[in-house]
C-alpha positions as CSV (number, residue, x, y, z in Angstrom):
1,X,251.7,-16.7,116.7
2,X,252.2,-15.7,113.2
3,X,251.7,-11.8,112.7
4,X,252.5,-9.9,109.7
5,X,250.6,-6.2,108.4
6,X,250.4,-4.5,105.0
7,X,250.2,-0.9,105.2
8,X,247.7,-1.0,102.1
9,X,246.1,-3.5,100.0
10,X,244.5,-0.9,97.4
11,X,246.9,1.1,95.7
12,X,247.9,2.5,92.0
13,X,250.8,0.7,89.7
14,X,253.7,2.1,90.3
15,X,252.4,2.6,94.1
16,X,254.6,0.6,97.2
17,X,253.5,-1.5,100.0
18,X,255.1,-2.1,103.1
19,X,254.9,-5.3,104.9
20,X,256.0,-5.8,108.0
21,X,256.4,-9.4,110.0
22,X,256.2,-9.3,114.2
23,X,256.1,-13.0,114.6
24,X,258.1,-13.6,117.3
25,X,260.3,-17.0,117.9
26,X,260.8,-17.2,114.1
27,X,263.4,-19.1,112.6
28,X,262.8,-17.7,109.2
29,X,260.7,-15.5,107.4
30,X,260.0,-16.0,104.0
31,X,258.1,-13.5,101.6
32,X,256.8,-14.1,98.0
33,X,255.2,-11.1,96.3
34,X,253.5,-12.1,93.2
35,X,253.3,-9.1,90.9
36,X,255.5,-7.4,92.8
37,X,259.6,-6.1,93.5
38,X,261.3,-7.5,95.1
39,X,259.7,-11.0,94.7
40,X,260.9,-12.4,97.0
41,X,261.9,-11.4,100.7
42,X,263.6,-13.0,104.0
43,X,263.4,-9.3,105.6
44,X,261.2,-8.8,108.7
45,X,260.3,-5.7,106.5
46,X,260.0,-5.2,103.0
47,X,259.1,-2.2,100.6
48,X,257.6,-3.6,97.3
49,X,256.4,-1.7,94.5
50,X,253.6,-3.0,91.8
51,X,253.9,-1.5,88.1
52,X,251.4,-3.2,86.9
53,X,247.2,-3.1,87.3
54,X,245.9,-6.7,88.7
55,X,244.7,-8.4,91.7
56,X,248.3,-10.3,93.1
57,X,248.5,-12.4,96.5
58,X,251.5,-11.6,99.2
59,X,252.2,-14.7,101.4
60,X,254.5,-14.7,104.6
61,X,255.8,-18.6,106.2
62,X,257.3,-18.0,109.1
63,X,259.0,-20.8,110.5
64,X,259.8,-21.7,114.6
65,X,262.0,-23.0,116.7
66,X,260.1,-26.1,116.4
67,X,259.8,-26.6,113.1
68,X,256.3,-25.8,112.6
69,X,255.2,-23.7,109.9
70,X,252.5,-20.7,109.5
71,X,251.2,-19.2,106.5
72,X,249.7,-15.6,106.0
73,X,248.3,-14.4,102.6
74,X,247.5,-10.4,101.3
75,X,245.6,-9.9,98.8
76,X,246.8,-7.1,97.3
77,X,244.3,-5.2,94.3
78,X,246.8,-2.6,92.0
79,X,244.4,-0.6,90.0
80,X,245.4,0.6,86.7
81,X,244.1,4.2,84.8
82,X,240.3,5.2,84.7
83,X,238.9,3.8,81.3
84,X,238.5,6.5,79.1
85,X,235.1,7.9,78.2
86,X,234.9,8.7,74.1
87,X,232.8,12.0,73.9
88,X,230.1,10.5,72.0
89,X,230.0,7.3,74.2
90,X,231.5,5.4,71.7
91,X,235.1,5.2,70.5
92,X,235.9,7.1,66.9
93,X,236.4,4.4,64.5
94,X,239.4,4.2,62.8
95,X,240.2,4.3,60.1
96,X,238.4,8.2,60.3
97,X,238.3,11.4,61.7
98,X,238.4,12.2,65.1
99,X,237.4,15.8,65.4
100,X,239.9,17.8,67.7
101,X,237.3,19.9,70.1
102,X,235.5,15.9,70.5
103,X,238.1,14.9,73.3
104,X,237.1,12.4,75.6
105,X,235.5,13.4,79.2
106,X,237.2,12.7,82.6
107,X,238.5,16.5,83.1
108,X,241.8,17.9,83.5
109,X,244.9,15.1,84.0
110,X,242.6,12.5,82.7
111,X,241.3,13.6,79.2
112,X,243.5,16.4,78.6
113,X,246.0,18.7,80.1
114,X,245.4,23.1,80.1
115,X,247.8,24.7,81.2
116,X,244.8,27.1,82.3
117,X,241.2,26.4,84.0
118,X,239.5,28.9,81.9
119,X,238.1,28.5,78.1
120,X,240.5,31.3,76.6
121,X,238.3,31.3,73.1
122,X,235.1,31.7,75.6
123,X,236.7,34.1,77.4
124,X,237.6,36.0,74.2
125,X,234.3,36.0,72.6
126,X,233.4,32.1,71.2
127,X,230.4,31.0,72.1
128,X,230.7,27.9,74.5
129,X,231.1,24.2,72.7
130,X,231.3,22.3,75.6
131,X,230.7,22.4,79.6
132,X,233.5,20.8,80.9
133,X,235.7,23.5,80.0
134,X,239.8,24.2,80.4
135,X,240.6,23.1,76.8
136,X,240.6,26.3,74.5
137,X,237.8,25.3,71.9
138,X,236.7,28.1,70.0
139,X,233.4,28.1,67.6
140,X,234.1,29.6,64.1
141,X,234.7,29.0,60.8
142,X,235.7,25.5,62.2
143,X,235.1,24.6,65.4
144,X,238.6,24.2,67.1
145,X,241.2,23.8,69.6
146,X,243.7,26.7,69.6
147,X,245.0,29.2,72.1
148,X,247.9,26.4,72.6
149,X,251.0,26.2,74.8
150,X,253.6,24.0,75.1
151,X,252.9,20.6,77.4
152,X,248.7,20.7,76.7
153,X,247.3,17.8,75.6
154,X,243.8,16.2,74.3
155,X,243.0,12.4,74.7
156,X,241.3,10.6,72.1
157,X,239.3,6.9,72.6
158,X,239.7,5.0,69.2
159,X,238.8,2.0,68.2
160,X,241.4,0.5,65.6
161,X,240.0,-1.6,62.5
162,X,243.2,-3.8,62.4
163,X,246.5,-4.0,63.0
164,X,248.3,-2.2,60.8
165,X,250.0,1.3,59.6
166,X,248.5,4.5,59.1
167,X,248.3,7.6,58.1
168,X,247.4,11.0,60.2
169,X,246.2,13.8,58.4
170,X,246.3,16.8,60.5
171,X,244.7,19.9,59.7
172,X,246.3,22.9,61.1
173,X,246.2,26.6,60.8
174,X,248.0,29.2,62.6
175,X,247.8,33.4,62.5
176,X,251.3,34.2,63.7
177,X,253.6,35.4,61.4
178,X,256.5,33.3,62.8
179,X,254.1,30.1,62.4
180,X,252.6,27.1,64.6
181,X,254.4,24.5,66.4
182,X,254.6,20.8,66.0
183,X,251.8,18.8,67.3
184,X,253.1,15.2,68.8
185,X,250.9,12.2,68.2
186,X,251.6,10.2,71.0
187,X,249.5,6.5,72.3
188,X,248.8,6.5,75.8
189,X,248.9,2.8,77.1
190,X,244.9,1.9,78.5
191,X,245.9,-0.7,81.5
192,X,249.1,1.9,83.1
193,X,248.8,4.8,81.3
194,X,252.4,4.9,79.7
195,X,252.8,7.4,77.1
196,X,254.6,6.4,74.2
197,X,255.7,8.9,71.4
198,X,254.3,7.9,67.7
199,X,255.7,10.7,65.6
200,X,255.0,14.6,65.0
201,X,253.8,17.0,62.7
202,X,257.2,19.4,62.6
203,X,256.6,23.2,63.1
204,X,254.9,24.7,60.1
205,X,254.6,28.6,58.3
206,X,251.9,30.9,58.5
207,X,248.6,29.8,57.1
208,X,247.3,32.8,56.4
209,X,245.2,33.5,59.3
210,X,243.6,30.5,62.4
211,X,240.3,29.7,60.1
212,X,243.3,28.8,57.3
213,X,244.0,25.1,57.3
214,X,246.5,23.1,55.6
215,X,247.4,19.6,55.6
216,X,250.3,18.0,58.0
217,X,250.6,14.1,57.6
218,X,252.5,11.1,59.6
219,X,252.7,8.6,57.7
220,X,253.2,4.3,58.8
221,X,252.2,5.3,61.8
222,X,251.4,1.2,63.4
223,X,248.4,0.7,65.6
224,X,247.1,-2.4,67.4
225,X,243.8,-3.3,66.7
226,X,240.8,-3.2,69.3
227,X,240.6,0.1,72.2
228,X,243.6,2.6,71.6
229,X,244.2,5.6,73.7
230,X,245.4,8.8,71.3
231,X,246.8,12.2,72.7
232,X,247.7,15.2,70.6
233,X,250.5,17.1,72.8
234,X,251.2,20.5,71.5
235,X,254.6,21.7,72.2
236,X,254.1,25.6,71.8
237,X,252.2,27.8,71.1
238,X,250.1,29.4,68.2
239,X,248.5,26.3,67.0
240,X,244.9,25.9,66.1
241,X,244.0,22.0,65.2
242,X,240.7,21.7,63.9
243,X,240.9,17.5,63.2
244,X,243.1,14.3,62.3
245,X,242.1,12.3,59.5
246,X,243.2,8.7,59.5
247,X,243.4,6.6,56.6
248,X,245.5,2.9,55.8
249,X,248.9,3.9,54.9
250,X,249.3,3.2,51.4
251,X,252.1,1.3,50.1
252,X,254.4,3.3,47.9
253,X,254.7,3.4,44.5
254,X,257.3,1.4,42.3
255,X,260.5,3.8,41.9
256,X,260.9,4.6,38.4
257,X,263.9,2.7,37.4
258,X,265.8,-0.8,36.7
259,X,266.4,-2.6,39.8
260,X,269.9,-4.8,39.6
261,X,270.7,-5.9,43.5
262,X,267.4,-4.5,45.5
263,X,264.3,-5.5,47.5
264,X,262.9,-2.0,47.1
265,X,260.1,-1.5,45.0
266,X,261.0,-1.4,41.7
267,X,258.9,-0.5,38.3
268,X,261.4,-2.9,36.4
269,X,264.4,-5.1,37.3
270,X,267.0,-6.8,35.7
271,X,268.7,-8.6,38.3
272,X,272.4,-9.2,39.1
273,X,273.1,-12.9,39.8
274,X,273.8,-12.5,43.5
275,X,275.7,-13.4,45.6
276,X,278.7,-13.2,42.3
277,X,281.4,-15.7,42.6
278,X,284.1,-15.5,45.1
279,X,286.7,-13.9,42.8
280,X,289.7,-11.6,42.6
281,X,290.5,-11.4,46.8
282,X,286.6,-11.0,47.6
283,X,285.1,-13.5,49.6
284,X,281.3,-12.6,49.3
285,X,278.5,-13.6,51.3
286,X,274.8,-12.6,51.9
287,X,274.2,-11.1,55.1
288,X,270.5,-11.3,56.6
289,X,271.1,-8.9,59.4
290,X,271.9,-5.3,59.8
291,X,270.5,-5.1,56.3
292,X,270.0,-1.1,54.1
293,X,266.4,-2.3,53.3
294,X,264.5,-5.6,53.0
295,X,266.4,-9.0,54.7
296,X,269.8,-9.5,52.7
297,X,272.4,-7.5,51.4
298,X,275.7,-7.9,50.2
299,X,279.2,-8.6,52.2
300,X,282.3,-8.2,50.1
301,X,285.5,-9.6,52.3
302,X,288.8,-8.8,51.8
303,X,291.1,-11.9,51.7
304,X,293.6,-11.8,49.6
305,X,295.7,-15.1,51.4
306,X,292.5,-17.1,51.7
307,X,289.6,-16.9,49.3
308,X,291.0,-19.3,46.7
309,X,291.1,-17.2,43.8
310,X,293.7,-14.9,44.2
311,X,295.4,-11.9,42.0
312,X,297.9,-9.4,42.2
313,X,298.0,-6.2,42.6
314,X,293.9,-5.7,43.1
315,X,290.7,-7.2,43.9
316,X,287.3,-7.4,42.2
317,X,283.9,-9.0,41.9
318,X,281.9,-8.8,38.7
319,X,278.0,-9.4,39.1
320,X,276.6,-10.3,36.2
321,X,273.8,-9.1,35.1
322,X,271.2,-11.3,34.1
323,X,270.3,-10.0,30.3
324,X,273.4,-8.8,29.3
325,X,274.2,-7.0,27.6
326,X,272.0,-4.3,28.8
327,X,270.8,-0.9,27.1
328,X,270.4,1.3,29.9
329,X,269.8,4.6,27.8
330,X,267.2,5.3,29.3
331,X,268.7,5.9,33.0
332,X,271.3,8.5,34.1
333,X,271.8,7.7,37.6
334,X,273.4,4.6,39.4
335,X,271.9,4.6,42.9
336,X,273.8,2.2,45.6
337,X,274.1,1.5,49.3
338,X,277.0,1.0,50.8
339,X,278.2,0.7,54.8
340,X,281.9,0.5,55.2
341,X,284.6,1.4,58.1
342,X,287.7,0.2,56.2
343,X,288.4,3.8,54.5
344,X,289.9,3.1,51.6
345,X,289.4,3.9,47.7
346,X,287.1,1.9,46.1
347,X,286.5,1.8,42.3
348,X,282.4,1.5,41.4
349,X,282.2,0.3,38.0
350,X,280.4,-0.4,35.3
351,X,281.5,-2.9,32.5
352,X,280.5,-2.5,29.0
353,X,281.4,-3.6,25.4
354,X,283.0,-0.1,25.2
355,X,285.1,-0.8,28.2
356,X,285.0,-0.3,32.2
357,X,283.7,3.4,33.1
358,X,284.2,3.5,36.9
359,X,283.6,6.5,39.7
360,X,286.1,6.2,43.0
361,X,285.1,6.6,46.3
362,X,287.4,8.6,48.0
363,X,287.6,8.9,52.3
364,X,290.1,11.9,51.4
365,X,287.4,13.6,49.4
366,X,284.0,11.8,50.3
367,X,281.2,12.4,47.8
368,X,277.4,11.5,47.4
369,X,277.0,11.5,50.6
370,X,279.8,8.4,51.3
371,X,281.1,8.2,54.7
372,X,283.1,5.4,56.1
373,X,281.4,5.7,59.4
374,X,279.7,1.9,59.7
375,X,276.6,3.1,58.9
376,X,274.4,2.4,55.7
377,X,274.9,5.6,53.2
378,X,272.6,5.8,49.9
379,X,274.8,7.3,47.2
380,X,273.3,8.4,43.7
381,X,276.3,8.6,41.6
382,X,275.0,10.3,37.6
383,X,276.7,8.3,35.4
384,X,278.1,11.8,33.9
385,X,280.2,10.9,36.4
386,X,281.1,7.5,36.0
387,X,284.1,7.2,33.6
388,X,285.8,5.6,30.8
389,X,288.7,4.0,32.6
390,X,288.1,6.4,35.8
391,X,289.0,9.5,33.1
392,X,287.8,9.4,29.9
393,X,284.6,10.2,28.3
394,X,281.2,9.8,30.7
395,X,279.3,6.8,30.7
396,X,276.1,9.3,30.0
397,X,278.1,10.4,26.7
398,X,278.9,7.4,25.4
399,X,275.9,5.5,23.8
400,X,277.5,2.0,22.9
401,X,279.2,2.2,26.7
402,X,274.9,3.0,28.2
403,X,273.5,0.6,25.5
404,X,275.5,-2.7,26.8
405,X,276.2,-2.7,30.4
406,X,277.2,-6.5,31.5
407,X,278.9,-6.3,35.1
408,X,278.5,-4.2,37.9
409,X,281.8,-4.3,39.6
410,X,283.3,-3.6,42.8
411,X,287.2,-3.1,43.0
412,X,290.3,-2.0,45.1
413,X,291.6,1.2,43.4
414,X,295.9,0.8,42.8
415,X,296.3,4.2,43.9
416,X,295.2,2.6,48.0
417,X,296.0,-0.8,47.7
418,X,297.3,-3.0,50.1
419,X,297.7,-6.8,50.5
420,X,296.8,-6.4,54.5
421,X,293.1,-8.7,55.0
422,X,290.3,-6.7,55.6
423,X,291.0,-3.6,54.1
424,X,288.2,-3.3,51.8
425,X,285.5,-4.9,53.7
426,X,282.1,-3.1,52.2
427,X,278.7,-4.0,52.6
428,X,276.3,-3.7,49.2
429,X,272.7,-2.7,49.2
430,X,270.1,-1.6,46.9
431,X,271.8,-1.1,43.4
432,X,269.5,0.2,40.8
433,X,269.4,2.5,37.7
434,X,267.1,5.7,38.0
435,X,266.4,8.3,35.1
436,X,267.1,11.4,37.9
C-alpha cells in the first residue's frame, strides 16, 4: 500500500515541510509540490519550503512492481501575516495625515517594534495616550512618539487613493544639541510581510527643543493603490515625530531657460534638429536606452574609415539650431550631459556670426564635474568660459557672438587627435541654456 506523511500541513511562508514516502515495493516515487521548492521530487524524503501565503496541494504516485499506480494528495494551507488593524478601525486615507502616536494595534512585532516594554514618556511624567503601551507616546504640546532608538518601528494601515507618487511631510523635532536621526519610510508587504525600503528623512539639527517641529519631506515616493502597510523605522535616537503628511507629488516646475536637445521640463525651447547629419568622422544615432533623462539621447561614433563623410585632421557634428540665428543674451550658462569612457579632449562649441567660441574637456584636468567614467555627468559650463576660438574673448563678453548662436557643435580637439575608430565615442543629453 501507498503510505506517505507530512510532518505539518499548517505552517507560515517561508516555513518547511517534510514529507516522507514508506511505500514499500515501489518502483518510483514521484513528488509534485505546488507552491512549493523543490517542485518536484523523486526522493523517498523531501524538505520543501513555501514563501508564499495560499492553500497548495502535495501529491505523491508511487508506482509498483506491477505497474499499477497510487496517488496520495496533502493539502497543505501557508498562512501569510495577521491583517493589520488601523487604530481607528479604518485605514488613514491617503492622500492625508496619519498621526504618529495613531499606530495600528496587534502589540509588539506586529504593529511596532520598542526596544523596551515600558511607556518611557508615562514613566517620565505624560499622562497615558494609549493602553496598549511599549511605544514611547508622550502627551504635550503635541501628542508624540519620541524617546526613540535605533531599530523601533510604528506600522501604519493606509489606504491609497491611486497609484501614483507622493510626497511625505514629516514633522520632527528634537532637543539634543547634536540633533535627531533619520526616520526611514519603509512599505511593509500585506500577504508576506516583506519590508521594502521607500526613502528617509536624513539626520537633521536641533529644533530648538522636542515641542519644536520642522518640516522633513520625501518626495516621488510611488504607492499602489488600495490597502498599503507603512512603517516609520527610526535609526537612532533623540527623535520626536509628531505626524506625516501626505500629499500628490507635484510635478516640477519648467527650468528657467532655452531648451536645445532636452526632454526635461523646459520654460522655452528652441530646438536643435536632432539627430544632425552624419558629418566630419561622426556617425550619430539616437539611442533609446541607458538614456540621462526622458527616452533618447544622443550617440556620437567615432569612424573616421566608415561614415561616408570623411575629413582630415578632425571630426565634428554641427546641430543646427532651429531659429538661427539665435540671441541668447539673456542666458549665461550652457548646461549638457555627457557619458563617455573614451578619455580624450573634446572641443564644446558654440557657432556664431562672430565665430566658434568653444570650452575643452580635458581627462588631464577634468572640470564641471566631467569624468570619463561611463556614467551620465551634468556639466554647467558659464559661457565666461566658453571662448572665441578656445582663447579669445568669452562668449558672455561678446554681444554679437550671444546675440546669433547657429550650431551647437561637438569636435575632436588637434591637440588629442588620433585617426584610431572609437576614440571619441560620447553620449549627448540634455543641452539647454540657463540664466545661472
Amino acid at each position: 500500500n501507498t503510505e506517505a506523511t507530512a510532518s505539518k500541513t499548517n505552517v507560515g511562508f517561508g516555513e518547511t515541510v517534510d514529507f516522507t514516502s514508506t511505500s514499500i515495493k515501489a518502483v518510483t516515487t514521484n513528488w509534485t509540490f505546488a507552491g512549493g521548492s523543490p517542485s518536484t521530487s523523486v526522493n523517498t524524503n523531501v524538505t520543501v519550503k513555501y514563501n508564499t501565503p495560499g492553500t497548495y496541494v502535495a501529491q505523491l504516485v508511487v508506482k509498483y512492481i506491477d505497474n499499477t499506480t497510487q496517488t496520495i494528495k496533502f493539502s497543505i494551507v501557508v498562512k501569510g501575516i495577521d491583517a493589520a488593524l488601523p487604530y481607528s478601525a479604518t485605514a488613514v486615507a491617503i492622500p492625508g495625515t496619519f498621526e504618529a502616536e495613531n499606530y495600528d494595534k496587534g502589540g509588539e512585532g506586529i504593529a511596532y517594534h520598542d526596544n523596551e516594554t515600558e511607556n518611557l514618556a508615562v514613566t517620565s511624567g505624560s499622562a497615558r495616550y494609549r493602553t496598549d503601551d511599549g511605544v514611547d507616546v508622550e502627551i504635550g504640546t503635541a501628542t508624540k512618539i519620541g524617546y526613540t532608538n535605533a531599530g523601533e518601528w510604528v506600522n501604519y494601515a493606509v489606504n491609497v487613493a491611486n497609484d501614483g507618487p507622493y510626497d511625505f511631510e514629516f514633522r520632527v523635532a528634537t532637543a539634543n544639541a547634536t540633533g535627531g536621526k533619520s526616520v526611514k519610510l519603509q512599505s511593509v508587504n500585506i500577504n508576506t510581510g516583506v519590508v521594502t525600503d521607500l526613502g528617509q528623512t536624513g539626520d537633521y539639527s536641533y529644533t530648538g527643543g522636542k515641542n519644536t517641529f520642522v518640516s522633513k519631506t520625501i518626495t516621488g515616493i510611488t504607492l499602489a493603490k488600495g490597502l498599503n502597510t507603512l512603517r516609520l523605522y527610526f535609526t537612532g535616537s533623540n527623535t520626536n515625530i509628531d505626524k506625516v503628511n501626505v500629499i500628490v507629488s507635484l510635478p516640477p516646475a519648467p527650468i528657467d531657460g532655452l531648451g536645445i536637445y532636452t526632454e526635461k521640463s523646459i520654460a522655452s525651447t528652441n530646438a536643435g534638429i536632432a539627430p544632425p547629419v552624419n558629418n566630419g568622422n561622426f556617425s550619430i544615432t539616437t539611442v533609446t536606452t541607458n538614456t540621462n533623462n526622458g527616452s533618447k539621447c544622443l550617440f556620437y561614433h567615432y569612424d573616421p574609415t566608415g561614415n561616408g563623410n570623411l575629413q582630415v585632421g578632425f571630426a565634428l557634428s554641427n546641430m543646427d539650431l532651429t531659429t538661427s540665428p539665435y540671441n541668447a543674451s539673456a542666458f549665461g550658462y550652457l548646461n549638457i550631459a555627457v557619458k563617455s569612457t573614451t578619455a580624450r579632449n573634446v572641443r564644446i562649441r558654440l557657432n556664431t556670426n562672430s565665430g566658434n567660441f568653444w570650452v575643452t574637456l580635458k581627462p588631464a584636468t577634468p572640470a564641471y564635474g566631467m569624468l570619463w567614467d561611463g556614467f551620465w555627468h551634468e556639466l554647467v559650463i558659464p559661457f565666461s568660459d566658453i571662448l572665441l576660438n578656445g582663447t579669445g574673448a568669452s562668449l558672455s563678453a561678446t554681444s554679437a557672438g550671444l546675440s546669433s548662436i547657429k550650431q551647437f557643435t561637438i569636435r575632436t580637439d588637434d591637440s588629442d587627435y588620433t585617426t584610431t575608430p572609437d576614440s571619441f565615442d560620447y553620449y549627448i543629453d540634455d543641452v539647454y541654456f540657463t540664466k545661472k
